[in-house]
C-alpha positions in Angstrom: 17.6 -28.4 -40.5 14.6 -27.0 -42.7 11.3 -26.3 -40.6 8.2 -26.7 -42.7 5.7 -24.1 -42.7 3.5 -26.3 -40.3 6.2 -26.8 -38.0 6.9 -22.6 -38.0 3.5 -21.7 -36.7 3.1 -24.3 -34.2 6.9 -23.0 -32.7 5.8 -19.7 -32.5 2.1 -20.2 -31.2 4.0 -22.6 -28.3 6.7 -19.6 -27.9 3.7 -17.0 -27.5 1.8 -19.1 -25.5 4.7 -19.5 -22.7 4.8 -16.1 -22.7 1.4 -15.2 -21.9 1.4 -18.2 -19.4 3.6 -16.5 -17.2 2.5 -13.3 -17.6 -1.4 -14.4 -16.0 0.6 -16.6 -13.0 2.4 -13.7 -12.2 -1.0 -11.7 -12.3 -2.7 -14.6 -10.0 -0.2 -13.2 -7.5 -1.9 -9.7 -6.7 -3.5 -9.4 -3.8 -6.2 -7.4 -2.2 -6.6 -7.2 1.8 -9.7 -5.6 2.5 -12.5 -8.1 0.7 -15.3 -5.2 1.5 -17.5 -7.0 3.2 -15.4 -7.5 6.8 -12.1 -7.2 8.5 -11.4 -11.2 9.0 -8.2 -10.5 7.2 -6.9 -8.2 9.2 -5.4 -8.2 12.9 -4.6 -5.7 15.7 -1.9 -4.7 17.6 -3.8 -4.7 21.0 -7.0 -6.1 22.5 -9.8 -6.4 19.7 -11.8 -5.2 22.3 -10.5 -1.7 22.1 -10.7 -1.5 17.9 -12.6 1.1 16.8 -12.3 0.0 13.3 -15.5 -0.9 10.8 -16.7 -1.4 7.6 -18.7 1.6 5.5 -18.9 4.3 3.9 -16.7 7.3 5.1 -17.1 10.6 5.6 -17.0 13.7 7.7 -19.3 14.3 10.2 -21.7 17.7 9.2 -21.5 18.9 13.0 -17.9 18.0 13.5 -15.3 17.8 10.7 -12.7 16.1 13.2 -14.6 12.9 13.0 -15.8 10.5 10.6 -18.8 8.3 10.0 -19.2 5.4 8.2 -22.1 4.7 6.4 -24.3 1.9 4.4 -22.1 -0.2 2.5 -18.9 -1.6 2.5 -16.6 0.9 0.2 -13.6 1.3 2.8 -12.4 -0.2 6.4 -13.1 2.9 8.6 -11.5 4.3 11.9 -14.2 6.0 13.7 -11.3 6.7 16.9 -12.7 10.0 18.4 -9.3 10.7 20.1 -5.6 9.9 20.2 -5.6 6.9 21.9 -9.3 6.1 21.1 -8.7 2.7 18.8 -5.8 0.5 17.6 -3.2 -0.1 14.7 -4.8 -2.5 12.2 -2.8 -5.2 9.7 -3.0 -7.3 7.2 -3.0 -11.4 7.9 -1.4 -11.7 5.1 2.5 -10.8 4.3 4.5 -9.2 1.3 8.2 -8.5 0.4 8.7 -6.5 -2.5 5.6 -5.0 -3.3 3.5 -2.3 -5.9 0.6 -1.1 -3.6 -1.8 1.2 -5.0 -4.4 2.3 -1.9 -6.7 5.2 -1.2 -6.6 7.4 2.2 -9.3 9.4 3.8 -8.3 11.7 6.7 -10.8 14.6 8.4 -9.7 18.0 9.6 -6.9 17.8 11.9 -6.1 13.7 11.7 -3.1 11.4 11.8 -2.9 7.8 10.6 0.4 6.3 9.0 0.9 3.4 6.2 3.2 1.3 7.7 4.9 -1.2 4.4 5.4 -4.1 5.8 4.4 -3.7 9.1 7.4 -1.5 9.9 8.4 1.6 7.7 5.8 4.5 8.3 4.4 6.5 5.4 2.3 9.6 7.5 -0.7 10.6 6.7 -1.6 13.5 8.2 -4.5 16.4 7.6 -1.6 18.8 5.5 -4.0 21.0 3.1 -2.8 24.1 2.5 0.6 23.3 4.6 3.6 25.7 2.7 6.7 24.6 4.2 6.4 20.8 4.8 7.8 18.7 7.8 9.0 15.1 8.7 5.4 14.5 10.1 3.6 16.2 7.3 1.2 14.3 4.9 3.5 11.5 2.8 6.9 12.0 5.1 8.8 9.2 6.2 7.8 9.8 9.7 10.9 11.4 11.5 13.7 10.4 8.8 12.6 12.6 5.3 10.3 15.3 4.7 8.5 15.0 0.9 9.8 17.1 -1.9 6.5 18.7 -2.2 2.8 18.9 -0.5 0.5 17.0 -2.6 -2.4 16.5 0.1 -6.2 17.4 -1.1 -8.6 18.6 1.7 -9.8 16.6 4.5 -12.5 14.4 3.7 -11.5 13.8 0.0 -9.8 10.5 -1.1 -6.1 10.6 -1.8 -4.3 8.0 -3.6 -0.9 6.4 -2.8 1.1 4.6 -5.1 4.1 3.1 -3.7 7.2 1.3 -5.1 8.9 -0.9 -2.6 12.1 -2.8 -2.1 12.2 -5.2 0.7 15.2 -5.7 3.3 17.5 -8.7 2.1 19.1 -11.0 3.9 21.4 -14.3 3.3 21.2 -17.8 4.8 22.2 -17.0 8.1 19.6 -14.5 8.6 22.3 -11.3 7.8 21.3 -8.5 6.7 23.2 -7.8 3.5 21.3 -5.0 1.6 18.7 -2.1 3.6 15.1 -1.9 2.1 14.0 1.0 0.2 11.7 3.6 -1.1 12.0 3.1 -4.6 9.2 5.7 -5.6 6.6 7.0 -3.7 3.3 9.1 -5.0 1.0 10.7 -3.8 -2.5 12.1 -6.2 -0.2 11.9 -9.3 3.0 13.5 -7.4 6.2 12.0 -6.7 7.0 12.4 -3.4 10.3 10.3 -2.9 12.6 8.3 -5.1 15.2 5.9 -4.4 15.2 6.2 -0.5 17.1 4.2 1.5 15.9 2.8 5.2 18.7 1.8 7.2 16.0 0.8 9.7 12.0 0.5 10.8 10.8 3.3 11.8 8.8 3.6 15.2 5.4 2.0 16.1 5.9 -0.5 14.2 4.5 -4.1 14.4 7.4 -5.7 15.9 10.1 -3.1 15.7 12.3 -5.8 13.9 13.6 -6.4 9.7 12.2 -9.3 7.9 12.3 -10.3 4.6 8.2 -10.3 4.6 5.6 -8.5 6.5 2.1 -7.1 6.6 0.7 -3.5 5.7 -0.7 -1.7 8.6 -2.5 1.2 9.2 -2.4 3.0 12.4 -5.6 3.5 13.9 -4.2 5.0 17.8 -3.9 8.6 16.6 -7.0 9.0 14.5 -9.8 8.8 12.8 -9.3 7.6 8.6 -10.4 5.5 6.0 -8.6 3.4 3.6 -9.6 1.2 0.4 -8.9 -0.1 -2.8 -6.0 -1.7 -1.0 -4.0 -3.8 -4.0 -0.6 -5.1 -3.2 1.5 -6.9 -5.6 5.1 -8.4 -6.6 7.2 -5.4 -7.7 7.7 -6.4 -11.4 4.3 -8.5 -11.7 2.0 -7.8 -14.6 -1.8 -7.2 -15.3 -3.7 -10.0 -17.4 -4.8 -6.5 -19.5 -0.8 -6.2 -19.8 -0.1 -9.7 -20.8 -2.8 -9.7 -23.7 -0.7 -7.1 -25.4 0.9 -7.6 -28.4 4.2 -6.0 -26.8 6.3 -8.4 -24.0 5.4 -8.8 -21.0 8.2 -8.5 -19.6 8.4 -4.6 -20.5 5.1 -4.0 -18.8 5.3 -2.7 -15.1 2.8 -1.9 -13.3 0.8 -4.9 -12.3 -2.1 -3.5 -10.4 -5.4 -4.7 -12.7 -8.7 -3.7 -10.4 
């Protein structure tokens, strides 16, 4: 059958269109936590009553550079714990499955916190500047199970940024587990830190101890005082709405985190 050169066009502006349609929906689906003005999204494992958590700016305290303040404004969700012991583990209300999360960490001199993707596999963060031989509970380790390939911490009281690929836990109808979750890639200030690591199992302190298909981010807040922001979690293979306006297919593009 002949097209006419009307016909052509219109085919190829529908075809283009499709594309980019699904591109954006899949863009609609990033997600950010923290809103910077509260912590109404957010939960913790304990009585509220104990949380030590707030919203400001962070930093280290002049007369003491084991603690943190937080001051005017609403840049990051702050710990201000003075102790271990001294507040509680903080998560998200809302829950993801295989994710890209981008998100910034601020720990002072001597402090402990740990990412916790989705809810149950712990990502340390721990005060390891100028650490030479790294450990299991150093700065980016997958606390107790695998030590990072190199030490890419900054100084206490400096933002550090995470990027971290993530492969949820599967499971089939009757609620079997049929494939573990994994590490795919995690970074830390522009370093890879771990690729391709498999988690047989959560590790501990986790929100439930159990698998799930979904779950929250947490931070731990009993063992510390930190800071976290720019929180932006995503489907794994999503893309940007900057992405999807390229000329090139979506479907090449990555990374999906668009602030």
């Amino acid at each position: 059958m002949k097209l006419s050169n009307t016909v052509i066009p219109a085919i190829v502006t529908a075809l283009a269109m499709t594309m980019l349609t699904g591109c954006y929906e899949n863009c609609k689906t990033v997600k950010k936590p923290f809103n910077n003005k509260d912590l109404s999204n957010w939960s913790f494992k304990g009585n509220p009553a104990k949380s030590k958590w707030t919203v400001g700016t962070p930093e280290m305290v002049k007369q003491n550079n084991k603690r943190l303040a937080a001051g005017l404004g609403n840049e990051a969700m702050v710990n201000l714990a003075a102790e271990h012991g001294d507040s509680l583990d903080i998560y998200s209300n809302a829950k993801f499955g295989d994710s890209h999360i981008e998100l910034e960490v601020m720990v002072p001199k001597g402090s402990n916190s740990g990412i916790y993707v989705m809810g149950e596999y712990e990502i340390q963060i721990l005060d390891s500047f100028g650490v030479e031989k790294m450990k299991a509970s150093d700065m980016g380790a997958i606390y107790g199970a695998a030590v990072p390939k190199l030490n890419a911490s900054k100084a206490p009281g400096t933002w550090q940024k995470y990027v971290i690929d993530w492969q949820a836990p599967k499971f089939d109808e009757t609620g079997k587990k049929i494939a573990n979750a994994k590490f795919i890639k995690i970074e830390l200030n522009g370093q890879i830190l771990h690729k391709d690591l498999e988690m047989p199992g959560p590790t501990p302190g986790g929100v439930t101890g159990k698998e799930a298909p979904t779950g929250p981010i947490m931070f731990q807040g009993n063992h510390g005082p930190v800071a976290y922001k720019n929180i932006v979690i995503c489907p794994l293979n999503c893309q940007t709405k900057a992405n999807c306006s390229k000329k090139d297919s979506c479907k090449k593009q990555t990374k999906c985190c668009d602030k």
